[in-house]
C-alpha positions as CSV (number, residue, x, y, z in Angstrom):
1,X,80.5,40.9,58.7
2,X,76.9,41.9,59.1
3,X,74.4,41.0,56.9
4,X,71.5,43.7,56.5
5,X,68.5,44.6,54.0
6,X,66.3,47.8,54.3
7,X,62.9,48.9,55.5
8,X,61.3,51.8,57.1
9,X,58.0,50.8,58.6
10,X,56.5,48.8,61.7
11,X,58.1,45.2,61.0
12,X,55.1,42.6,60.7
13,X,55.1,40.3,63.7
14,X,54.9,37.1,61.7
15,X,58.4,38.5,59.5
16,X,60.5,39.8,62.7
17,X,59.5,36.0,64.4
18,X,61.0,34.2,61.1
19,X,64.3,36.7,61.0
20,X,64.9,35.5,64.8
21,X,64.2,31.9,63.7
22,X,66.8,32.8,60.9
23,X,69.7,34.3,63.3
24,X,68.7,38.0,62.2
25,X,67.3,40.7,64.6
26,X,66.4,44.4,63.6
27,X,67.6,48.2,64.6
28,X,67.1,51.3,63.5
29,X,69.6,53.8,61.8
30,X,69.8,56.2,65.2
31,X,69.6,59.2,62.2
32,X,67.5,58.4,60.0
33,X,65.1,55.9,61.7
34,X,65.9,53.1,58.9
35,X,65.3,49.2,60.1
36,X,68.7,47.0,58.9
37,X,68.7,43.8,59.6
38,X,71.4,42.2,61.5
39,X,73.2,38.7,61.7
40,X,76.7,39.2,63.2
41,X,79.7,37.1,63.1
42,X,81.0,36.0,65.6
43,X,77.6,35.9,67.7
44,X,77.8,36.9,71.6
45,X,75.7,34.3,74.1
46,X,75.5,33.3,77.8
47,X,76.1,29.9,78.4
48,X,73.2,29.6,81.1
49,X,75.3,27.1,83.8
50,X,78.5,29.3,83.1
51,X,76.4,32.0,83.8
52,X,78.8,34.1,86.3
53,X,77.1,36.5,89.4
54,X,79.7,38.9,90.9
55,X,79.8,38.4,94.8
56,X,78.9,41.9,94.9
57,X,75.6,41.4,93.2
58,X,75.4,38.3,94.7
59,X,74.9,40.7,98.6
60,X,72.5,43.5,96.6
61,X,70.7,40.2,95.8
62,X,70.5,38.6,99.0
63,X,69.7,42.2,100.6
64,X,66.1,41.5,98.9
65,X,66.3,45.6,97.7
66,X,64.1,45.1,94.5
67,X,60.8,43.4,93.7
68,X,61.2,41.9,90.3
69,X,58.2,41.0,88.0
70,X,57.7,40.1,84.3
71,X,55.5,41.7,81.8
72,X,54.7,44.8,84.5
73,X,55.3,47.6,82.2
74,X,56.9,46.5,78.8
75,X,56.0,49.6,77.0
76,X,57.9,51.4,79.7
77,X,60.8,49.2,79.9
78,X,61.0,49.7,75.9
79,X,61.0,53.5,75.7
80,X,63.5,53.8,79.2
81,X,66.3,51.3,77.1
82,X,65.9,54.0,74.1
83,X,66.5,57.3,76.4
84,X,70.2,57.8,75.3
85,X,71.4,60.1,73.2
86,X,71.9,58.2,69.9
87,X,69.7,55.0,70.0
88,X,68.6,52.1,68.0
89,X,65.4,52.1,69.3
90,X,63.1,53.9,67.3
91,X,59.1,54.7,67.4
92,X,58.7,51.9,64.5
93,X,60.4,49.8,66.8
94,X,58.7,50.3,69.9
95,X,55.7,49.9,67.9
96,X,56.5,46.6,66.6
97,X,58.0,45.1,70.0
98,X,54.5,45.8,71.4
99,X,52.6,43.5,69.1
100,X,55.3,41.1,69.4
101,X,54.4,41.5,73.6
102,X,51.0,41.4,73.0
103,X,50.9,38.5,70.8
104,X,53.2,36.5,73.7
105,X,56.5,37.0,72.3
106,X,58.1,39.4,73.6
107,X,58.9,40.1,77.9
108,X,59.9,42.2,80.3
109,X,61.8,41.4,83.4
110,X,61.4,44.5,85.1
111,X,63.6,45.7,88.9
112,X,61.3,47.7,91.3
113,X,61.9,49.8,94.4
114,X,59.9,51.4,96.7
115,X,57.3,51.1,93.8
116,X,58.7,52.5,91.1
117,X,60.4,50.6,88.0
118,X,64.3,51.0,88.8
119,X,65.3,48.8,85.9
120,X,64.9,45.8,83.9
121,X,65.3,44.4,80.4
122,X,63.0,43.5,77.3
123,X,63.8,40.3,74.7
124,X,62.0,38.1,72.7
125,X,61.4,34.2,73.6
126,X,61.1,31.9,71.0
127,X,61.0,28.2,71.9
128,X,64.0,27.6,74.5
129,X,65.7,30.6,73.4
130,X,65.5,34.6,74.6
131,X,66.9,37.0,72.5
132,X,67.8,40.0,74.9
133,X,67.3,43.4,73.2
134,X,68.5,45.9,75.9
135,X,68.3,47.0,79.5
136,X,68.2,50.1,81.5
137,X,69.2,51.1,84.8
138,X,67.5,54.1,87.5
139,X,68.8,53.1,90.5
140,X,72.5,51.1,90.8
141,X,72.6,47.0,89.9
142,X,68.3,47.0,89.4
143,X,69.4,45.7,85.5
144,X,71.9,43.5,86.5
145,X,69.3,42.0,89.0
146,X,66.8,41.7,86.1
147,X,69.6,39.9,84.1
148,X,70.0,37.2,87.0
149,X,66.6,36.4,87.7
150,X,66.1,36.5,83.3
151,X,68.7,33.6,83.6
152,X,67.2,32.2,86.7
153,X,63.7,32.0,84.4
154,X,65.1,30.1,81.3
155,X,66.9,27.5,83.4
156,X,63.9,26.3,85.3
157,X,61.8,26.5,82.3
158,X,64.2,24.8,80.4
159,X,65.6,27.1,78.0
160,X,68.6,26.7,76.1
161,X,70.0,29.9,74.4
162,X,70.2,33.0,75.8
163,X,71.8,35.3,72.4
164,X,73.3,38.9,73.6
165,X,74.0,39.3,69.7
166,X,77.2,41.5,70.7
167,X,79.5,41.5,73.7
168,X,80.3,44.5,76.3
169,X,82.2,44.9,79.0
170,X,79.2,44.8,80.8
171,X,78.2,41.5,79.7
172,X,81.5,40.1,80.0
173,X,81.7,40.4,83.6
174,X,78.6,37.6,83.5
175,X,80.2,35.0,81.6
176,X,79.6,36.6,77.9
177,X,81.1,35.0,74.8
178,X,81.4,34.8,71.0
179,X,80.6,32.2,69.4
180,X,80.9,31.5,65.4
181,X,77.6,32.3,63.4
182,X,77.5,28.7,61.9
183,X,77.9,27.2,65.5
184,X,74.9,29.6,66.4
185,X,72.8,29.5,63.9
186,X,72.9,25.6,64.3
187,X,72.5,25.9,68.4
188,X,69.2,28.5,67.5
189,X,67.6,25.5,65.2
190,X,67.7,23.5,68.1
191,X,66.2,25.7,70.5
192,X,63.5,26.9,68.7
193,X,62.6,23.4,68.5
194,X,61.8,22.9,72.1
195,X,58.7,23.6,73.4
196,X,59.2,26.2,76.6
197,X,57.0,28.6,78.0
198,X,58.5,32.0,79.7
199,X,55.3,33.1,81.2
């Protein structure tokens, strides 16, 4: 079950930082552009040393094909996860993910080739945990990339808790998995707790 309230405006930094802290994260109806509020049960993490690398992205990897950086071009990275056809990701949110970056909250780890931004991901860091939003791809494995080298980041910094709030298919083929809400909510309390830095 999914627990939700309503709003339709930018979300104030300070009140989308508390919902994290609280096991809640926002989207917007992909119609209508309302903000619910989500908290889902069962609750989809990575465990970060069960984190699992195909071998196949393990060569792309070695084969040095992107430049990865953090914090490049968060805007960007935002708007290029919302270019489907029905997204959650609406101007009120794109807005309000931008304070949150600009206040020191919320990253970018960003794929580039030849130059150009190929792919990359965008989440919030709170204490030791990242809450990953979403990620976009250009050119073949550049997210996936990001995704390793995000992981790569909150183990040598000494994060904890890397929430994916739902599973895929996608995320499954890393090492993915669901979690009870009371079991998460109680690993979140202690992550927040630690004192981390992710730039």
């Amino acid at each position: 079950m999914d627990s939700r309230s309503k709003q339709s405006r930018v979300i104030d930094p300070e009140f989308l930082l508390l919902a994290y802290c609280n096991g809640y994260f926002p989207m917007a109806e992909p119609e209508t552009g309302e903000i619910g509020w989500f908290s889902p049960d069962p609750r989809a993490i990575f465990e970060l040393e069960e984190f699992h690398v195909p071998r196949s992205l393990r060569l792309t990897i070695k084969k040095n094909i992107f430049e990865v950086r953090i914090n490049a071009r968060f805007e960007e990275v935002m708007r290029a996860c919302g270019k489907r056809e029905e997204t959650w990701i609406s101007e009120d949110i794109v807005q309000t993910y931008i304070q949150l970056h600009q206040s020191g909250f919320a990253h970018s780890v960003e794929s580039w080739k030849n130059g150009k931004l190929a792919g990359g991901l965008y989440g919030v860091a709170i204490g030791g945990a990242f809450f990953g939003e979403s990620m976009f791809s250009r050119e073949r494995d550049a997210s996936k990339v990001a995704l390793v080298q995000l992981v790569e980041r909150m183990k040598s910094r000494g994060f904890t808790l890397l929430d994916t709030q739902w599973t895929t298919p996608h995320l499954k083929m890393f090492g993915a998995r669901e979690i009870p809400r009371t079991e998460y909510v109680e690993r979140l309390k202690q992550a927040i707790e630690l004192e981390c830095k992710f730039v």
